[in-house]
N, C-alpha and C positions, 0 to 999 in steps of 0.2 A: 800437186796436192789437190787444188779443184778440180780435174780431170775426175781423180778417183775418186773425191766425193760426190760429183755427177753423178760418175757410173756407177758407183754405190745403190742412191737411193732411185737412180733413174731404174735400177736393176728388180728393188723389191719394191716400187712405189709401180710401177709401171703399170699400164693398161692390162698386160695382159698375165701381169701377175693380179690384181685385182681380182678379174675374173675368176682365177685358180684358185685364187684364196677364199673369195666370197662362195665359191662352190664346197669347196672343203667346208666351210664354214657350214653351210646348208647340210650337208650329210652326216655332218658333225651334230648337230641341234637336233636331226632327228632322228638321230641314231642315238642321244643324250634321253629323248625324251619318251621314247619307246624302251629305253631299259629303266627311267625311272618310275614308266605306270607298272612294269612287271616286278621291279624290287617292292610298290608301294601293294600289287595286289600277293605276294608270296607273304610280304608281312602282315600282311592282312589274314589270309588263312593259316597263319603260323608256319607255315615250309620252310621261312627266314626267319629266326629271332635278333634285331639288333641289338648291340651292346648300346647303342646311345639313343637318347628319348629326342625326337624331333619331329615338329609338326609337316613336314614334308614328306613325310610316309604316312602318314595317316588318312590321306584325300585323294582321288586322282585330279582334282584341281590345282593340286601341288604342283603337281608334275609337269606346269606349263613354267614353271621358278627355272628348270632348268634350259630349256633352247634359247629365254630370253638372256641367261649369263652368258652362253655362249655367245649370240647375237652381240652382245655389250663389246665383248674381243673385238671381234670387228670391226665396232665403231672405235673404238681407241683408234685402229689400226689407222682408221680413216682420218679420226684428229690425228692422229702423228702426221698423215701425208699430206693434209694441210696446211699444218704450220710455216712453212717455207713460201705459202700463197698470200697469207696476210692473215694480220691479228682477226680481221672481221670473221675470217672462213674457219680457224680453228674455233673461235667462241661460239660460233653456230654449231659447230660439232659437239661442244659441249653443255650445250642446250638439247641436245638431241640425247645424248649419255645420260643426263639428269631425268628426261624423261621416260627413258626404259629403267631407270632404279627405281625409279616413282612407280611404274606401272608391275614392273616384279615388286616391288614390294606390296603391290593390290593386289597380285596373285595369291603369294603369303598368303596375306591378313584375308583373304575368303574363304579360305580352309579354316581358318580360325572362330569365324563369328560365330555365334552361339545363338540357338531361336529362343526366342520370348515373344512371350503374350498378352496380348493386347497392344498398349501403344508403348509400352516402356521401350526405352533403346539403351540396349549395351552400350561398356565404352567401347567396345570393338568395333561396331555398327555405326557408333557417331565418330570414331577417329576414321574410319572406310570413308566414309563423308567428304571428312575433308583430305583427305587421300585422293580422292577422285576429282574434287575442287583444284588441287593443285596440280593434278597430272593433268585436268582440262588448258588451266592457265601457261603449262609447259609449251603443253602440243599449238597452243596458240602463239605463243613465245615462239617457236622454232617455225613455224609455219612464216608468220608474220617477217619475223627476221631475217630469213633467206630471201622472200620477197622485196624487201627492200634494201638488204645485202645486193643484189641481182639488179638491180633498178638505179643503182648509184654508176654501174658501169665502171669498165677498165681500162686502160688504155694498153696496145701493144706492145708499142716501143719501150724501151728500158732505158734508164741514163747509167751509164758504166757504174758509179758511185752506188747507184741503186741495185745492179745486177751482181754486184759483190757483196751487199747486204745479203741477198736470197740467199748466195753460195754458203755465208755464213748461217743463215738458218736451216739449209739444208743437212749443213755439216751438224747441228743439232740434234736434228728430225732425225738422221741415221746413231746418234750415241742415244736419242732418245727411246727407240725401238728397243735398242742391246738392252736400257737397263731396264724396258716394259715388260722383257719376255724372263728377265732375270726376276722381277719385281713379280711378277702372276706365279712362277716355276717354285718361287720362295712362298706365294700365299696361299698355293696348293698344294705344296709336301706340308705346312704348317697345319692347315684344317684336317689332312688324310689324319695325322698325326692324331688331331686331338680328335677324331672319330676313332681311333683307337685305343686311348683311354674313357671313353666315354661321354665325350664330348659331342662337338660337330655342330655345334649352331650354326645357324648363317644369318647374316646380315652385311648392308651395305659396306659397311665399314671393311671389310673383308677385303685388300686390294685395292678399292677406291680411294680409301682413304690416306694411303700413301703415294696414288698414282694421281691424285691432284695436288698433293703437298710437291709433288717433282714437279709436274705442271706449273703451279705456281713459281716455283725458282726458275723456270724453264722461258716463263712469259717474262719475268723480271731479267733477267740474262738478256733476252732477246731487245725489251727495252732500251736497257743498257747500252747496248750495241748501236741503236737506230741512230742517240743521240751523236753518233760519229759521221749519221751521212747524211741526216736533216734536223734541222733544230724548227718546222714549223710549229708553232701550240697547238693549233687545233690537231694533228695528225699527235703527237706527243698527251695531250691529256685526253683525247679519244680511247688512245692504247691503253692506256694510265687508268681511264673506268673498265675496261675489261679485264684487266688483271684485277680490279677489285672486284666486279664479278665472277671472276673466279676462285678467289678467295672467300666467297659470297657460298658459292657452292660445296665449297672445300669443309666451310662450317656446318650447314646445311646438313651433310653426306655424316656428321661426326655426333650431329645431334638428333636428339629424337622428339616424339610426339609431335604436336599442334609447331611446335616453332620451326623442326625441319623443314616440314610443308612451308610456311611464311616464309621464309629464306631460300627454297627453293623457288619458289614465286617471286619473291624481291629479286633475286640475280637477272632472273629474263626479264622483269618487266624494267631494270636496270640498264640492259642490254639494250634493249629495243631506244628505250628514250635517248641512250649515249647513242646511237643509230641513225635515226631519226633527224635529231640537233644536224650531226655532222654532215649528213645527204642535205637539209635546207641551206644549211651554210657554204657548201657547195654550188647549191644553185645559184645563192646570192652570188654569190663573186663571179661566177659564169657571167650570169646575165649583164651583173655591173662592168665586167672585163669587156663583153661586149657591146653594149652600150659605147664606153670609151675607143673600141676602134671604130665602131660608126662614125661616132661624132670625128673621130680624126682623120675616118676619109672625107668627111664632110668639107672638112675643113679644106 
């Protein structure tokens, strides 16, 4: 049974599917966004009438909304193949997710704003603001965080107890995939649909908002589980703030105006701090661990 879950994810996580994927993914994006400047300029000269009113054909700044949704697939792709590496390396992936929905949805809203004169500001113009305020504080979140993600160090060896954890996350990570691809297949015959009645908005919610409602149960499972092969607190309420960061985002991604932004900023800057704590208090016991074998060769 772990054989095949191995070979599972070792089969589509692997290096050199990676690569295959990220390239598909690349010819994908701009093969997305070369037919969305041409649907936006047929509509534009009338050659296309669409049945649904939507501000992504009315700009060719629109038309950058689509290689960043596709880009987003990917990074999912890449928290899924995380998860089985440790709580720290998937939340950083999802720090990175938050911030490309943060910055499509700045693509959006620039096709939107509307010019005025003088010094008035639209509210489209002052919600862009802080649009841009929180997609800054993101990109510094994820920067920041992998940096000292990276800097806390790993060790190689595995304790048996602990190498069975993994296998158990791993087995995760591959039901996780099945129900990601069932999960986007189901949020994109729903949208076609409702472009068909004359619908078709877009907004985050589309997708994300059900693929961190799994995530969420999916960190909490995995929790669950840990408590079976160490019981230390500090590694236990570490993990225990990242799931509330991610539940942080989950919110975030559901709500709109000024407080998504806020929320989306509180998760990372959330992150970082539980981050942060748990690398000094690392240090400390290091240092003090070694201190004590000094003195006890000293001795």
């Amino acid at each position: 049974m772990l054989k095949s879950v191995d070979h599972i994810f070792d089969t589509i996580f692997s290096v050199k599917s990676q690569k295959s994927f990220e390239k598909y993914i690349l010819i994908l994006a701009t093969g997305g966004f070369i037919l969305h400047l041409l649907l936006i300029f047929l509509n534009k000269y009338g050659y296309i009438n669409f049945t649904f009113n939507d501000t992504l054909l009315l700009d060719p700044i629109s038309a950058l909304y689509t290689p960043f949704s596709i880009l987003l697939v990917y990074e999912v792709y890449q928290l899924i193949r995380t998860i089985p590496e440790s709580f720290s390396s998937s939340v950083g992936k999802q720090y990175e997710i938050a911030t490309l929905l943060v910055v499509r949805d700045i693509l959006k809203r620039l096709s939107e704003v509307e010019n005025t004169e003088g010094w008035n500001f639209s509210s489209d113009l002052g919600f862009l603001l802080v649009e841009c305020a929180a997609f800054l504080a993101l990109l510094y979140t994820s920067l920041t965080y992998f940096k000292m993600s990276n800097s806390s160090g790993k060790s190689e060896t595995m304790a048996d107890d602990i190498a069975i954890f993994v296998e158990a996350k791993r087995g995760i990570a591959n039901a996780m995939l099945i129900i990601f691809l069932i999960m986007a297949t189901y949020s994109l015959y729903s949208w076609v649909g409702s472009v068909q009645e004359g619908g078709g908005s877009v907004s985050r919610i589309i997708f994300f908002l059900d693929f961190f409602t799994l995530l969420i149960l999916t960190d909490i499972l995995i929790l669950l589980i840990s408590y079976w092969f160490y019981t230390d607190f500090g590694n236990l309420a570490r993990n225990t703030g990242f799931v509330l960061s991610t539940v942080i985002i989950r919110v975030a991604i559901s709500s709109e105006g000024v407080s998504s932004m806020i929320l989306f900023t509180l998760s990372g800057l959330l992150g970082i701090a539980i981050l942060r704590m748990f690398i000094l208090n690392e240090q400390v016991v290091s240092q003090n661990s070694e201190r004590e074998n000094m003195m006890e060769v000293e001795a």
